[in-house]
C-alpha positions as CSV (number, residue, x, y, z in Angstrom):
1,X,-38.1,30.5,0.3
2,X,-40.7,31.3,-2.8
3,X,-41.6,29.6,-5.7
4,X,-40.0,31.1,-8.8
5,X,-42.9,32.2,-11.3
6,X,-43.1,30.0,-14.4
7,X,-45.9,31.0,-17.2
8,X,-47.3,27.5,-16.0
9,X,-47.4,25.4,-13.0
10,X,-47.7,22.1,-15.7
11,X,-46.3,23.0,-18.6
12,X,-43.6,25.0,-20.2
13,X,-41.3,24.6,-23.0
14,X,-40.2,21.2,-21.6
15,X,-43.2,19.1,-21.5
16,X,-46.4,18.2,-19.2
17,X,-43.8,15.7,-17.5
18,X,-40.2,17.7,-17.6
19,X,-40.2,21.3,-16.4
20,X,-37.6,23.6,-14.7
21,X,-38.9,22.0,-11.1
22,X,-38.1,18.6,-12.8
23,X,-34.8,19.6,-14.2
24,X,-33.6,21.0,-10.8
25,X,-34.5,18.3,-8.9
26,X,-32.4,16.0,-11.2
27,X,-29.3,18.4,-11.1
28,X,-29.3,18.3,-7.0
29,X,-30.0,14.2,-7.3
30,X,-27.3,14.2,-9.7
31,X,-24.8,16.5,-7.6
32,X,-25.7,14.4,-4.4
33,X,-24.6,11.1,-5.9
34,X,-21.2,12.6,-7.0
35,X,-20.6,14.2,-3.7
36,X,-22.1,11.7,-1.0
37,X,-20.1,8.9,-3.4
38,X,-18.2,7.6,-0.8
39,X,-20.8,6.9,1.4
40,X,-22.8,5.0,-1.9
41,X,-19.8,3.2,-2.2
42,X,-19.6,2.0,1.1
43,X,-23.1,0.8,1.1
44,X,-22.3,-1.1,-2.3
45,X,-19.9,-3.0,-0.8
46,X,-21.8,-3.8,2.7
47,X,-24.5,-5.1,0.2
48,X,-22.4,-7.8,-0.7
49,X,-22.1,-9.3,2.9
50,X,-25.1,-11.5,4.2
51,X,-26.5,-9.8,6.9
52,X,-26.9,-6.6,4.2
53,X,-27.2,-8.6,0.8
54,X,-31.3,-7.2,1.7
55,X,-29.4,-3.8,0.9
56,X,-30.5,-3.4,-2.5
57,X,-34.2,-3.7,-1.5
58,X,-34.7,-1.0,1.2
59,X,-34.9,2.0,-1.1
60,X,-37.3,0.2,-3.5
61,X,-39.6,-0.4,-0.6
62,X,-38.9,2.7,0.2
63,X,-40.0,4.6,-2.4
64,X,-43.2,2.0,-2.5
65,X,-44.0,3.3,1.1
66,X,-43.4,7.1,-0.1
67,X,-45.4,6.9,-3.5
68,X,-48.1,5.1,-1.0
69,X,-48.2,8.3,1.3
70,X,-48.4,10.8,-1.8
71,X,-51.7,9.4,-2.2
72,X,-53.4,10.9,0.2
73,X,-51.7,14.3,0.1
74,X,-53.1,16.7,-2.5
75,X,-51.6,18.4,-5.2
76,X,-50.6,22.1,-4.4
77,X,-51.1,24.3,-6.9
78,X,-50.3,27.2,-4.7
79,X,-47.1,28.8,-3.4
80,X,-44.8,27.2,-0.9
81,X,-43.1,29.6,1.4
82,X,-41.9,26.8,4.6
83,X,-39.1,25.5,2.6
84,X,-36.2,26.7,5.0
85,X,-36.4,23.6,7.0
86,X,-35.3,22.0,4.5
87,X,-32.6,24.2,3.2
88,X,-31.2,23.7,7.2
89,X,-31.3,19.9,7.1
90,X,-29.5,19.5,3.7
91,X,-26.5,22.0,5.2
92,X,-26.4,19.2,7.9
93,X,-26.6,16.6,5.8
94,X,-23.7,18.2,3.6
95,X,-21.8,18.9,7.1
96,X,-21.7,15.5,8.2
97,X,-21.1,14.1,4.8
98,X,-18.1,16.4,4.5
99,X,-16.9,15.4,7.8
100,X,-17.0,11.7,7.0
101,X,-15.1,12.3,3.5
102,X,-12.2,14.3,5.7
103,X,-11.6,11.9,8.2
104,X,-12.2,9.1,5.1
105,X,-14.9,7.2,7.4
106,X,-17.7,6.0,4.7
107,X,-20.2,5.0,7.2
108,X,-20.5,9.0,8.1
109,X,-21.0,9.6,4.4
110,X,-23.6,6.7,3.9
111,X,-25.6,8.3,7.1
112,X,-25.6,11.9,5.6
113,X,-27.3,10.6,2.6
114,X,-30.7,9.8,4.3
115,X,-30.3,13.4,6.1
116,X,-30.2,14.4,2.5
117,X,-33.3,12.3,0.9
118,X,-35.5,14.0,3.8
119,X,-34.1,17.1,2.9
120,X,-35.5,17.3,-0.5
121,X,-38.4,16.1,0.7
122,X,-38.8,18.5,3.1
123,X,-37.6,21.5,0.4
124,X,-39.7,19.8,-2.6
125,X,-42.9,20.0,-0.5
126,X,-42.4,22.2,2.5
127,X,-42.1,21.7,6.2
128,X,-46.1,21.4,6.7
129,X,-46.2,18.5,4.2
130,X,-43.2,16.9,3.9
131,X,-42.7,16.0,7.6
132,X,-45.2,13.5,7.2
133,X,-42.9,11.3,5.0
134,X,-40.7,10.4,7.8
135,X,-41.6,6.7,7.3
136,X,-40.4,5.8,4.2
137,X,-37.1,8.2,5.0
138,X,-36.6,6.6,8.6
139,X,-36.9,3.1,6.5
140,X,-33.4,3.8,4.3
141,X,-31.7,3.9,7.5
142,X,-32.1,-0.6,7.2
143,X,-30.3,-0.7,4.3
144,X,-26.8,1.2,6.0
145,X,-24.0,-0.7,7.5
146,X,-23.8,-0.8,11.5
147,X,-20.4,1.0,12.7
148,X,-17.4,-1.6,13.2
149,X,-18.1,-1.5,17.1
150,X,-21.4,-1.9,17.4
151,X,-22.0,-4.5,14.6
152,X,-19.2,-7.4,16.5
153,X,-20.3,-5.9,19.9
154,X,-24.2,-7.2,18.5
155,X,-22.5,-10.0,17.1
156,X,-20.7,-11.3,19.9
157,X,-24.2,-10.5,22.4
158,X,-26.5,-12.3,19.8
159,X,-23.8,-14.8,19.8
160,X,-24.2,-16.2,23.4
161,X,-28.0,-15.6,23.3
162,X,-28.4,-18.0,20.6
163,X,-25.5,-20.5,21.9
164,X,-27.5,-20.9,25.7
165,X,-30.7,-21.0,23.7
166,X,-29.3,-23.5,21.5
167,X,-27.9,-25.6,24.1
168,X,-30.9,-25.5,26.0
169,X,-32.7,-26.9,23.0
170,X,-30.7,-29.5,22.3
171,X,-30.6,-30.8,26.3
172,X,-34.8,-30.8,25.4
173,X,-34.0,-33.4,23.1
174,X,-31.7,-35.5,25.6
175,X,-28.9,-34.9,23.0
176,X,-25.9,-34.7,25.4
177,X,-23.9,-31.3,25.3
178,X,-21.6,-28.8,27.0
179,X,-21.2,-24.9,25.9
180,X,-18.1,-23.4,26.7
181,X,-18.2,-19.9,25.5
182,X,-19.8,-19.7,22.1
183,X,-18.4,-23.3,21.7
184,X,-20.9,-25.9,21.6
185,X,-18.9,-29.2,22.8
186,X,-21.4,-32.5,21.1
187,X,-18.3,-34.8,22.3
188,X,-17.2,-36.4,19.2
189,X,-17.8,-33.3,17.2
190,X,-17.2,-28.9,17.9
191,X,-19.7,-26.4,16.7
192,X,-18.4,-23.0,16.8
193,X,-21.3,-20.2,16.8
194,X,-19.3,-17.8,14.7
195,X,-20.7,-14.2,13.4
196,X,-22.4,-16.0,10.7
197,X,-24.6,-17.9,13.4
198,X,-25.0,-14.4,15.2
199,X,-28.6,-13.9,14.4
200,X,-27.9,-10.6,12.3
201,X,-28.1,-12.1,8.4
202,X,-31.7,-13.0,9.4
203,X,-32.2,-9.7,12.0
204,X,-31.7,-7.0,10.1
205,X,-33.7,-8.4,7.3
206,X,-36.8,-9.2,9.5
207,X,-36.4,-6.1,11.4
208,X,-36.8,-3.9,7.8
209,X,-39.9,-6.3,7.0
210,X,-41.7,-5.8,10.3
211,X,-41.1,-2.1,10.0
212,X,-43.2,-1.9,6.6
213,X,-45.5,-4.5,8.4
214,X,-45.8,-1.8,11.0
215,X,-46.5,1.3,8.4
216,X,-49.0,-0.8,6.6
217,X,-51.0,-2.4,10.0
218,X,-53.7,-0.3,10.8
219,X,-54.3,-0.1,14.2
220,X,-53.4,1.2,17.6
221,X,-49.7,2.6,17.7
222,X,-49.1,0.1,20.3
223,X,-49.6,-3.0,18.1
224,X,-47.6,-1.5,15.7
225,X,-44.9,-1.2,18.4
226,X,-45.0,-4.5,19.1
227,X,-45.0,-5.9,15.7
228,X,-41.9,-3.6,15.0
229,X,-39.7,-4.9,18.4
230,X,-41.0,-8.1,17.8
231,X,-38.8,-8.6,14.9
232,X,-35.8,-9.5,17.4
233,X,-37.0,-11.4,19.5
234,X,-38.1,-14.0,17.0
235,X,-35.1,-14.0,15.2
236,X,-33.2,-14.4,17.9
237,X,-35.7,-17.3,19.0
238,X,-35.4,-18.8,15.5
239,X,-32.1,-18.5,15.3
240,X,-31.3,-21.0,18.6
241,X,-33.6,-23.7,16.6
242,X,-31.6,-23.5,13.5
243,X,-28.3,-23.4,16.0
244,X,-30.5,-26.6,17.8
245,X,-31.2,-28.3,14.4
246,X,-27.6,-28.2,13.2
247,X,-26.5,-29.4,16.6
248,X,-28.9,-32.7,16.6
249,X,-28.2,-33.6,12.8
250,X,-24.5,-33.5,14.1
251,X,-24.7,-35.4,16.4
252,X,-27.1,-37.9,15.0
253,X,-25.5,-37.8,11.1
254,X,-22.2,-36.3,10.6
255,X,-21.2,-33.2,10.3
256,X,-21.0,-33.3,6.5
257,X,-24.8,-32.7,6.4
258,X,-24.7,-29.2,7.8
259,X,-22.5,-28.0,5.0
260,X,-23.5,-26.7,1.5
261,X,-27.2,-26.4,0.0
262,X,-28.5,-27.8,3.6
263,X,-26.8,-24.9,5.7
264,X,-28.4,-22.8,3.2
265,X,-31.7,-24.3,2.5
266,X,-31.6,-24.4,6.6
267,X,-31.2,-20.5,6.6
268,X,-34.3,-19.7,4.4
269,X,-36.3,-22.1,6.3
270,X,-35.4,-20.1,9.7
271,X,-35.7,-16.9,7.8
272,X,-39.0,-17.7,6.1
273,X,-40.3,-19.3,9.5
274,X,-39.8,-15.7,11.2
275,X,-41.8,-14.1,8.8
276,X,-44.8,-16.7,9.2
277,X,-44.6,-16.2,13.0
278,X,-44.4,-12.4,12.5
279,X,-47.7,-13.0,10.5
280,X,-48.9,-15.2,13.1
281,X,-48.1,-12.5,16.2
282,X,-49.6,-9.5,13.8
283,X,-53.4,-12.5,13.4
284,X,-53.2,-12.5,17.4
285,X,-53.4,-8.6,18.0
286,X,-56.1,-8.4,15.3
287,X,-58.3,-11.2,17.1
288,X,-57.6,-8.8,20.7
289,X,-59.1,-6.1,18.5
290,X,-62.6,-4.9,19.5
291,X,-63.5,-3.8,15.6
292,X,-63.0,-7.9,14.5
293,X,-61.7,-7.5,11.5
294,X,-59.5,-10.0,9.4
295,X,-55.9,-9.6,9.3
296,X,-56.2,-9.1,5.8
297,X,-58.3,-6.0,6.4
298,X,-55.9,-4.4,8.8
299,X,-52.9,-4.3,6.8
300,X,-53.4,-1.6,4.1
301,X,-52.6,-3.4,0.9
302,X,-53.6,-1.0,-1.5
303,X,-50.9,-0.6,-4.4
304,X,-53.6,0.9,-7.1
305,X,-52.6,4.1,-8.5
306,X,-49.0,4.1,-7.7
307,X,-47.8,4.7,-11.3
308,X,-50.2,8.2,-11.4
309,X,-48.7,9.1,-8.0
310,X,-44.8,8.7,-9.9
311,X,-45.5,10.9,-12.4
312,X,-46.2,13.8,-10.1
313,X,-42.6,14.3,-10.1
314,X,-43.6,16.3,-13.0
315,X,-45.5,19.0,-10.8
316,X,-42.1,19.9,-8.1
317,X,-42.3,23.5,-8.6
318,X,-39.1,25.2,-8.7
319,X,-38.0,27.1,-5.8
320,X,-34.9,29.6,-4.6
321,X,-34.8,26.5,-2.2
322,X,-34.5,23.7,-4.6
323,X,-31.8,25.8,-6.8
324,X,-29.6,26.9,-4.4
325,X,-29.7,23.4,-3.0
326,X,-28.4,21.8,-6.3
327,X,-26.1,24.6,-6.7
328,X,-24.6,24.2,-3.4
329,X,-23.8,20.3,-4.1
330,X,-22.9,20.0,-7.3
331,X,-20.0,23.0,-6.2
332,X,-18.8,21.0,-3.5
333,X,-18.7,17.8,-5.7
334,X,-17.2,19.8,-7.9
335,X,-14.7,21.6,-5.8
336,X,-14.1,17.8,-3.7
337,X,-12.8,16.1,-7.1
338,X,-10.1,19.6,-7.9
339,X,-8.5,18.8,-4.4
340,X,-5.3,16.7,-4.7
341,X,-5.6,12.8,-3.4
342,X,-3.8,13.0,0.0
343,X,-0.7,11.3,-0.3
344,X,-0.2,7.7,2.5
345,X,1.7,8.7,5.6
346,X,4.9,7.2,5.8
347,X,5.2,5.6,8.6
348,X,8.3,4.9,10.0
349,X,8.3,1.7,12.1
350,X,9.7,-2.0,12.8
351,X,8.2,-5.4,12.0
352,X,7.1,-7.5,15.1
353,X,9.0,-10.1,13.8
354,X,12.2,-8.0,15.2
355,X,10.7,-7.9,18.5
356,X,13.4,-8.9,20.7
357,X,14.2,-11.6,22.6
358,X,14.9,-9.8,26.1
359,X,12.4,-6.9,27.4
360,X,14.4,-6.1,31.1
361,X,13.9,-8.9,33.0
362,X,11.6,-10.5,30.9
363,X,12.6,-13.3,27.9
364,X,10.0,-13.3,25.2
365,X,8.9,-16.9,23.9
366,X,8.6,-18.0,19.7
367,X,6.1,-15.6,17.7
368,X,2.5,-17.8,18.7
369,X,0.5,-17.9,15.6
370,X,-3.2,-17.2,15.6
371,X,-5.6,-20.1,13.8
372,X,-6.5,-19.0,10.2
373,X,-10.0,-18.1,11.0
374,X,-9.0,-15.9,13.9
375,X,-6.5,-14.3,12.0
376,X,-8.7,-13.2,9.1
377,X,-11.3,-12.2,11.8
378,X,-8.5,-9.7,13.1
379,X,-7.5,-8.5,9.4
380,X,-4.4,-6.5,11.4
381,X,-1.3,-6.1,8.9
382,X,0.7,-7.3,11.7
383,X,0.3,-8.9,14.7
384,X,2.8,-10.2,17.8
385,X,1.7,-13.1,20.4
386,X,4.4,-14.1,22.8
387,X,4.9,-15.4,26.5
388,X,7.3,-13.2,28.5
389,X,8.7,-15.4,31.1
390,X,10.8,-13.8,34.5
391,X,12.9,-16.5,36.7
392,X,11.6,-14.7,39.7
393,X,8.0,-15.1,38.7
394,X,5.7,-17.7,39.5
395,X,4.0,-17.7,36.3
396,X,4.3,-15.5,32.6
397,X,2.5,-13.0,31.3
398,X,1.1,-13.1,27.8
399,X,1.7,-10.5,25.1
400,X,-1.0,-9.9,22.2
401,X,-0.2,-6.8,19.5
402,X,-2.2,-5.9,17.0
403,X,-1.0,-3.1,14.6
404,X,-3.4,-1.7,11.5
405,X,-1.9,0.6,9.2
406,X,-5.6,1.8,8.0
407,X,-8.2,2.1,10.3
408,X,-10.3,4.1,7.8
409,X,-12.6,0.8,7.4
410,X,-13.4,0.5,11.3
411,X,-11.8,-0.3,14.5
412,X,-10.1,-3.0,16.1
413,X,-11.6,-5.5,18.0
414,X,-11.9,-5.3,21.5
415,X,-11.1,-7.8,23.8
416,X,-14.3,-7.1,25.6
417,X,-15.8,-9.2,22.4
418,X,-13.2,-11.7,21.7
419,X,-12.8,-13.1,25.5
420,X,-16.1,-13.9,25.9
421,X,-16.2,-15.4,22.4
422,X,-12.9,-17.8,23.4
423,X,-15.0,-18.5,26.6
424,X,-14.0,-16.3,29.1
425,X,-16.4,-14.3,31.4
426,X,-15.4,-10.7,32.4
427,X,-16.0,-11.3,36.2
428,X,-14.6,-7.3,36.6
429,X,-13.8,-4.7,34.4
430,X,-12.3,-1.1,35.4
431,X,-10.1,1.9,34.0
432,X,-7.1,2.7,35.9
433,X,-4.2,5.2,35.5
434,X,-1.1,3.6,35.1
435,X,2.7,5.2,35.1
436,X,4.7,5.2,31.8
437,X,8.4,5.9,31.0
438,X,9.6,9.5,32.1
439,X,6.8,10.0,34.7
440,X,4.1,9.6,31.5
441,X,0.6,8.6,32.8
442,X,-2.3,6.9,30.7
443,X,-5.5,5.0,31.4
444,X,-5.8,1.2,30.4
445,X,-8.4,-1.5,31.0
446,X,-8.0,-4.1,33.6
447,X,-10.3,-6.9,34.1
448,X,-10.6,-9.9,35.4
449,X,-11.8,-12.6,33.8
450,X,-12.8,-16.6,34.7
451,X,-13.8,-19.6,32.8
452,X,-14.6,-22.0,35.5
453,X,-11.8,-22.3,38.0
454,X,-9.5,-20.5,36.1
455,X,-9.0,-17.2,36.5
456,X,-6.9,-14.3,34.8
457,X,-6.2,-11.0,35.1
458,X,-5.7,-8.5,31.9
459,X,-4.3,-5.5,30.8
460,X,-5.2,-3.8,27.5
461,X,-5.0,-0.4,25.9
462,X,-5.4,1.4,22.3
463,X,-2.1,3.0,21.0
464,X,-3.1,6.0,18.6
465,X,0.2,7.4,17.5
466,X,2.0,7.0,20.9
467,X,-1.3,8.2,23.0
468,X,-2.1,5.6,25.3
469,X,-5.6,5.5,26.8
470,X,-8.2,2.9,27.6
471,X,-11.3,4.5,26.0
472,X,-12.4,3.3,22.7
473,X,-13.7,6.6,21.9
474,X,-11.1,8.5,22.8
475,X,-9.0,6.2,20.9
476,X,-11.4,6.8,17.5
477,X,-10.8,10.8,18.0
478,X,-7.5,10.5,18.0
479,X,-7.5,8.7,14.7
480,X,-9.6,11.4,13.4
481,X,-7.0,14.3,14.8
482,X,-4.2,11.6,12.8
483,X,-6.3,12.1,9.7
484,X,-6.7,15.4,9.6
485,X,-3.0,16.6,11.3
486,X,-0.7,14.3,9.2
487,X,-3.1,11.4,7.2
488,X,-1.7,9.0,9.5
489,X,-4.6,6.4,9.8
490,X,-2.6,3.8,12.0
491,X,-3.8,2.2,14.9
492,X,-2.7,-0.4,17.5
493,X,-4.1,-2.7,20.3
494,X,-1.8,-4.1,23.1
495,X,-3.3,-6.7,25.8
496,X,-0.8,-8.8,28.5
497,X,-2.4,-11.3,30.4
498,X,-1.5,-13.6,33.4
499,X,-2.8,-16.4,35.0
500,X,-3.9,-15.7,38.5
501,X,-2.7,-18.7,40.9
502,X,-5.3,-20.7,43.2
503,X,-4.1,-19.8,46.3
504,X,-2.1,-16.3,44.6
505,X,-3.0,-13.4,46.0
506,X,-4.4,-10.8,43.2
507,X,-1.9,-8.0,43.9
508,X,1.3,-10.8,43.0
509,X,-0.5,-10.8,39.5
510,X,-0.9,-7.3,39.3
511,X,2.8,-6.5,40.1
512,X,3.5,-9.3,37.6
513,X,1.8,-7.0,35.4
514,X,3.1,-3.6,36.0
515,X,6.6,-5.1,36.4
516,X,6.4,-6.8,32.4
517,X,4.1,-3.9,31.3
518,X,6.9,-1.2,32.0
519,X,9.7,-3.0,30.4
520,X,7.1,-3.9,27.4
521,X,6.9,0.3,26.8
522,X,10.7,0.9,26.3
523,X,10.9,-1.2,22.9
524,X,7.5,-0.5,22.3
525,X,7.8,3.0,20.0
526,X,9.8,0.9,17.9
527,X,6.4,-0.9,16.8
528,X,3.9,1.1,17.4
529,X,5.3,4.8,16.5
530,X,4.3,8.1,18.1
531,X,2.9,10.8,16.3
């Protein structure tokens, strides 16, 4: 792609500071936002949630770290003919943004609009040049949401770090405790760790700052590895204290004082004492340092000249590239907002409150309400929890339905997170085929799980519009077909569970199972409707 010849490179009929490079540039930036809008939006509202309200900062710092960089790259007067690279990564980026505003998943969106910032880049200074910005582009990726799965899968893991750190802690100062599950049991009072005492409001945070604190350390890649991995770690470390702190001021004054201003003057002390240590870790690698320089020295602090380095937006030279680039978005904005909203599904099912009484064999129990908190955790927009009970069984099986009429916001929680949060331990976990009505065959989870002496055995399985199967994934593809076949965006959960006896052998629980599973799928299409 060549540069399109202009009478000058600096000035033309709009200015020293605005010429037809300028004015393109702004048309594709312009285009972009209206097209990779979802994705925008969905970062505006993940800003609003603690562990992302640093949001707003990352592309600040971002384009700190970029303008930074420009400093030492000259200005090029002369043509540039490596563009194409470019060209390729924004039709990727515009792909995969496309994709996500199809199948209505934001997150998609959000990630195709970095693709897009490194395309410019890439197209506004060529391949030669602009692949050395990839620091301040790979930075924007800390200010995006974490996908539905991994973001409580994290949660839940950072959860029981920082419980059994925590507990430890607080057996260090003879304070006498018991953790069940992410449970912390003081005796008189109950700390739950919840996702707000996961670690991740303070992780993702510190983990953004240590990546700058890595760009800016000058030194051997590997200390700047460290100092970037180091970030979680510390947090994680930090995080057990403040879980350790709240637990002893419990115990010793009431649980009033962790609530209000002191949980929150708490949380910037942690998050202010991981930066200090960060500091601290960054002062030990410079003393290992042969050179023996001060910290001071090694971080490159230099923010002089920035201003003169902004205003070279006024020498982008336009380009084939850069044109066809802001033509090609702004049409597909265009030509997104003249196709006609998708009309909701219908969908075409029955409340689990008429879930009946009598499955075969099997007499279904009262409707078991979840607690508040669980409840809003779950956000389904309806949910069934009964105990199927059989004379000729030696103990009942437990039913748990979650159904979600949009899953376009994420997925629905897997038991793999919320048994070990309630306490349980997932002593084995397989897939296995099972047999459904007229000779139908799907795959479902089953695993066993313990807390102590006690010991259960599970079933569990995602509905997607009447297919069955045991794989998240497969689960998530099948909602995308739904989209795109129909614009069904429904989605369902099903788990039984059964107690396994002390002296029961497994395979009575497991036919205690199967035998309430299979009269659980004749009424089942009645709640959870095929495609």
């Amino acid at each position: 792609m060549t540069d399109i010849p202009s009478v000058s490179r600096r000035t033309d009929i709009f200015g020293h500071f605005f010429h037809w490079g300028t004015f393109w540039l702004i048309v594709g930036t312009v285009a972009a936002g209206l097209f990779f809008w979802e994705g925008i939006a969905e970062l505006l509202k993940a800003w609003k949630m603690p562990e992302y309200s640093h949001g707003p900062l990352i592309p600040v710092l971002s384009g700190l770290l970029f303008l930074r960089q420009l400093k030492t790259v000259p200005v090029n007067d002369g043509p540039v003919t490596d563009r194409w690279p470019g060209v390729a990564l924004l039709i990727v980026a515009v792909l995969m943004g496309a994709a996500g505003k199809m199948i209505e998943i934001r997150d998609i969106v959000a990630y195709a609009l970095i693709l897009w910032v490194g395309a410019v880049l890439l197209i506004s200074f060529g391949w030669n040049t602009g692949k050395h910005f990839w620091p301040p582009v790979v930075h924007l990726v800390f200010m995006l949401p974490l996908p539905g799965a991994l973001y409580y899968g994290l949660s839940t893991y950072l959860q029981g770090i920082s419980s059994e750190l925590g507990v430890y802690f607080l057996q260090m100062l003879r304070v006498p405790v018991y953790l069940e599950g992410n449970i912390i049991d003081l005796g008189v009072f109950k700390l739950q760790v919840a996702e707000a005492c996961s670690g991740l409001r303070y992780l993702f945070p510190i983990l953004s700052f240590s990546y700058i604190f890595a760009v800016l350390y000058q030194g051997p890649m590997w200390h700047k590895t460290l100092l970037l991995i180091s970030a979680a770690p510390i947090t994680v470390f930090m995080n057990s204290v403040r879980i350790a702190i709240a637990g002893y001021i419990v115990n010793n004054y009431g649980l009033e004082w962790v609530d209000g201003f002191t949980h929150f003057f708490e949380g910037w002390v942690i998050f202010i004492s991981c930066v200090l240590i960060l500091f601290a870790f960054a002062w030990v690698l410079v003393k290992l340092r042969r050179d023996r320089i001060g910290l001071i020295e090694a971080l490159d602090l230099d923010t002089e000249g920035l201003g003169t380095q902004a205003k070279r937006i006024g020498l982008v030279q336009p380009s084939v590239a850069m044109i066809f680039s802001a033509l090609l978005v702004g049409g597909l904005a265009a030509s997104w907002q003249a196709i006609p909203t998708r009309e909701a599904a219908q969908i075409n099912r029955e409340p689990f409150l008429l879930f009946p009484s009598q499955v075969g064999e099997w007499r279904a129990g009262p409707h078991q309400p979840l607690e508040q908190q669980v409840e809003r955790i779950l956000a389904a927009d309806d949910y069934l929890s009964v105990s199927l009970v059989n004379a000729a069984s030696a103990a009942p099986v437990d039913v748990f339905m979650a159904w979600y009429k949009d899953q376009s916001g994420g997925g629905v929680h897997s038991p793999e997170v919320c048994l070990p949060g309630a306490g349980w331990e997932i002593a084995k976990l397989d897939q296995i085929e099972a047999s459904g009505l007229a000779g139908e065959t799907f795959t479902l989870n089953r695993a066993i799980i313990q807390k102590g002496v006690d010991r259960m055995l599970v079933y569990y399985w995602y509905d997607q519009r009447g297919v069955r199967t045991a794989s998240m994934y497969q689960a998530k593809l099948q909602l995308m077909l739904g989209r795109l076949v129909n614009g069904r965006d429904d989605s369902a959960i099903v788990r039984l569970i059964t107690p396994i006896g002390p002296k029961e052998d497994i395979s009575v629980a497991e036919a205690r199972l199967v035998d309430s599973m299979n009269a659980l799928l004749t009424p089942l299409p009645r709640f959870v409707p095929g495609g």
